[in-house]
Structure formats: C-alpha cells, structure tokens
C-alpha positions in Angstrom: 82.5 79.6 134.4 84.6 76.8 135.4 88.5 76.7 134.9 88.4 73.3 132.9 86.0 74.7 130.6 87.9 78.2 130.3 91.2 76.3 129.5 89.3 73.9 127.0 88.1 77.0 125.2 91.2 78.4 124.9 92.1 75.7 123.3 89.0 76.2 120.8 89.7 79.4 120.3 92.4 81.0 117.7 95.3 83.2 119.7 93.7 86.7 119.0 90.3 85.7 121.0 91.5 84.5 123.9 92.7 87.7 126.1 88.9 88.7 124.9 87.5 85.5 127.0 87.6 87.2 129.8 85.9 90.4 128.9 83.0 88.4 127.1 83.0 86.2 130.3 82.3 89.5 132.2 80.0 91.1 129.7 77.9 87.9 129.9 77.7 87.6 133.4 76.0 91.2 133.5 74.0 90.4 131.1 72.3 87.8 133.1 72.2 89.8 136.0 70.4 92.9 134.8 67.8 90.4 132.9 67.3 88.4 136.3 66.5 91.9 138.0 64.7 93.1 135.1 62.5 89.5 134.9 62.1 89.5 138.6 61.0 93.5 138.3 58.2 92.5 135.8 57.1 89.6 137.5 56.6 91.5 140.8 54.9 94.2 139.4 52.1 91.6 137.8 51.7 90.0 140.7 51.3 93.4 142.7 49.2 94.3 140.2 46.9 91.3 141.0 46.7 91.4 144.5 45.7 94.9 144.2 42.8 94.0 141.8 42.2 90.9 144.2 42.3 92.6 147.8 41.1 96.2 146.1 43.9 97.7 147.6 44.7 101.7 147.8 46.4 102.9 144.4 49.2 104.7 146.6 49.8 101.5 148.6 50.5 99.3 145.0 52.2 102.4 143.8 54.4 102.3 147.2 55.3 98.7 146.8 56.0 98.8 143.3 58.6 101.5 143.6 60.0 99.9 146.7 60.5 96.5 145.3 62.1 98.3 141.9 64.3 100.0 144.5 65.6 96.9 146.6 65.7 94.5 143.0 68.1 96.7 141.2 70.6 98.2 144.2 70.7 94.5 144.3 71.4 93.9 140.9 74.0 97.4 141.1 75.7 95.6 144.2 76.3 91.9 142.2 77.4 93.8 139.0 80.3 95.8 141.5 80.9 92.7 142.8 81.7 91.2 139.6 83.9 94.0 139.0 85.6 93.4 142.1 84.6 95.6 144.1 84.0 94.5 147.7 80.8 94.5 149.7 82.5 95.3 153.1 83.9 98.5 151.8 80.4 99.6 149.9 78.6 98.5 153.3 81.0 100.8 155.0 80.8 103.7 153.0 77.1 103.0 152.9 76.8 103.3 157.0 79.3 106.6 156.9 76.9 108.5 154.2 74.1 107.5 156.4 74.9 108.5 159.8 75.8 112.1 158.2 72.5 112.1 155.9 70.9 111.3 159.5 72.3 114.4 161.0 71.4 116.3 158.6 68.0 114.9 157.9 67.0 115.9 161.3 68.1 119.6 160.9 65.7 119.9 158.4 62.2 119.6 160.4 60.1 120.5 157.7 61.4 117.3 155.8 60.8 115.4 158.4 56.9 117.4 159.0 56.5 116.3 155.4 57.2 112.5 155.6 54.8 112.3 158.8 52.0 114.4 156.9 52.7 112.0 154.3 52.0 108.7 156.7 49.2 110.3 157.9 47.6 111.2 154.1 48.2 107.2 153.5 46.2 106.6 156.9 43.6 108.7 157.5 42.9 109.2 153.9 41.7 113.3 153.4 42.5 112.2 149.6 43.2 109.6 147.5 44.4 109.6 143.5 42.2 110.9 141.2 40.7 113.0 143.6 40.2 116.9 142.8 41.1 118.7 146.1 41.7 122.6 146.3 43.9 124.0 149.2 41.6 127.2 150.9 43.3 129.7 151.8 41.0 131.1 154.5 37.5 130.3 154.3 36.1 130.6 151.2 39.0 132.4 149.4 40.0 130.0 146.7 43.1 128.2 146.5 45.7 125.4 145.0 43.1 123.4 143.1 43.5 120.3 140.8 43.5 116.5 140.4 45.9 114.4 142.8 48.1 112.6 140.3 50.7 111.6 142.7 51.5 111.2 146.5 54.9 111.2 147.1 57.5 111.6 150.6 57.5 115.1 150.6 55.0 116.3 147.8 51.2 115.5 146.6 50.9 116.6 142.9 47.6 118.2 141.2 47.5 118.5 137.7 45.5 121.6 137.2 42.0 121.8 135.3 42.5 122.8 132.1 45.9 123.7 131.2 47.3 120.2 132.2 50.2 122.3 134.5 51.2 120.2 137.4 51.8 121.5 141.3 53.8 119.9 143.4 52.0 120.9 147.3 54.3 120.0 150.2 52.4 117.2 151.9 52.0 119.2 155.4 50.0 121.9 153.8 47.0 119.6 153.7 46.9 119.7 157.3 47.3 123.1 157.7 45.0 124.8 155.7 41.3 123.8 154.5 40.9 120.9 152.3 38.0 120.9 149.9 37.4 117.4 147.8 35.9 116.1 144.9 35.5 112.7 144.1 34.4 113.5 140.2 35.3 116.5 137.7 34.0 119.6 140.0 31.8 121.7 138.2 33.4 125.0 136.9 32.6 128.4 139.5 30.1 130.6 138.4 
C-alpha cells in the first residue's frame, strides 16, 4: 500500500491498532498471493484439461504438464511470499545454484537413477504401456511375474495396482526394458 494512505489510516485508526497495520498489511498481501497461484493453478488445469479432450492427448502427457505447471506456479508463489518477508532473491538464487551443482554430482553417481529417468522418456515415447493398461513383468518366459493395472508413471517408478487386493507396486521404470512385458488393454481374464 501506498505511504499516504498508510499515514491516513493511522490517523483512522485508535492507538492500539496501528503497530498491527503492518502485520495485517503483510497478512493481506499473502493472502492475495497464494489465491493468485491458487486461481492461476485451477485455471490451468481446466484449460489442460481441454486441450487434452480437444487434441486427445496421452493421459501421462496432461498428467506431466499439470504437475509441472503446479510446480513452477507455487515455487513462484513460495519465492514472492519470501520476498515479502524480506528475504532476497540473489541470495535464494545463490543457494539455489550451490544445492544444484552438488545434487548434480551426486545425481550422476547414482546411474540407476539416471537408467530410470531415460527408461522413463522412452515409456512416454515408444509407448510399451499406457495408463489403465494391465501389464505383467515375465520373469523368464512364461514364468509369471509383477502383474497389475498401470495407475501411475512417474521419474523413477511405474505403479500397478494389483488385481484384487487393490495393493499397489511401485516397478522401477528400467525393468520394463529388461525383462518381458505382457499387456492388456482390458481386465485379463483370470489363469486357469
């Protein structure tokens, strides 16, 4: 808010309120900031939601883009609310940089983590499987396996919700490409 109208409400207000003007002032200001992200969040979504429906695009690739948008919207929102506390961008963009340049180091020590997020690329590509999908993981031939319905695709796991008992697994994305993968695009029919 503007000086001349802080002083002119000071002068509004009795004695006890106004070291409180300050604090409300602050209070407000977040207030409108997490409703912006929130409205903007919402509003994406929909019109994600639509282009999807529109374009018929992939489930994973709306599912992407929705969690990606959340993502950048409220570190946004996170960064203006520090701000109004005072706390300055240069030094969060600095600390920012430092954590990353060790998370990079040590991101590429772990290879399977990295063999993950490339299977991962290449599900979303060459599409072995898509949600909804009942897959089963063969161990060698036709020795059965993992088996259950793809509920969710993420960086370093694929989930299957197994038949019946409604128990999830979460299957590192690289073992689809390293083992037999056996799909179903409906219920499969129970083994005799």
């Amino acid at each position: 808010m503007s000086d001349r109208f802080l002083d002119s409400l000071k002068l509004l207000l009795p004695d006890w309120a106004v070291p409180w003007l300050e604090i409300i002032e602050l209070g407000l200001q977040i207030v409108v900031i997490v409703s912006g992200a929130w409205l903007l969040a919402v509003m994406l979504r929909r019109l994600i939601r639509r282009l999807g429906a529109v374009y018929s695009l992939p489930p994973e690739l709306m599912m992407g883009a929705r969690r990606g948008l959340g993502f950048v919207i409220y570190a946004g929102a996170i960064l203006l609310i520090l701000d109004r506390f005072g706390v300055s961008g240069t030094v969060l963009w600095t600390a920012f940089t430092g954590f990353a340049a060790v998370a990079a180091v040590a991101f590429f020590a772990a290879w399977s983590v990295l063999s993950n997020i490339f299977c991962t690329l290449l599900i979303f590509t060459a599409r072995p499987f898509r949600l909804h999908d009942h897959v089963e993981l063969l161990e060698n031939g036709e020795k059965p396996g993992l088996k259950g319905e793809v509920v969710d695709i993420n960086l370093i796991y694929t989930t299957l919700r197994e038949e019946g008992g409604g128990q999830v697994l979460q299957v590192p994305n690289s073992l689809f490409f390293q083992r037999v993968l056996r799909r179903w695009r409906e219920e499969p029919s129970p083994r005799q």
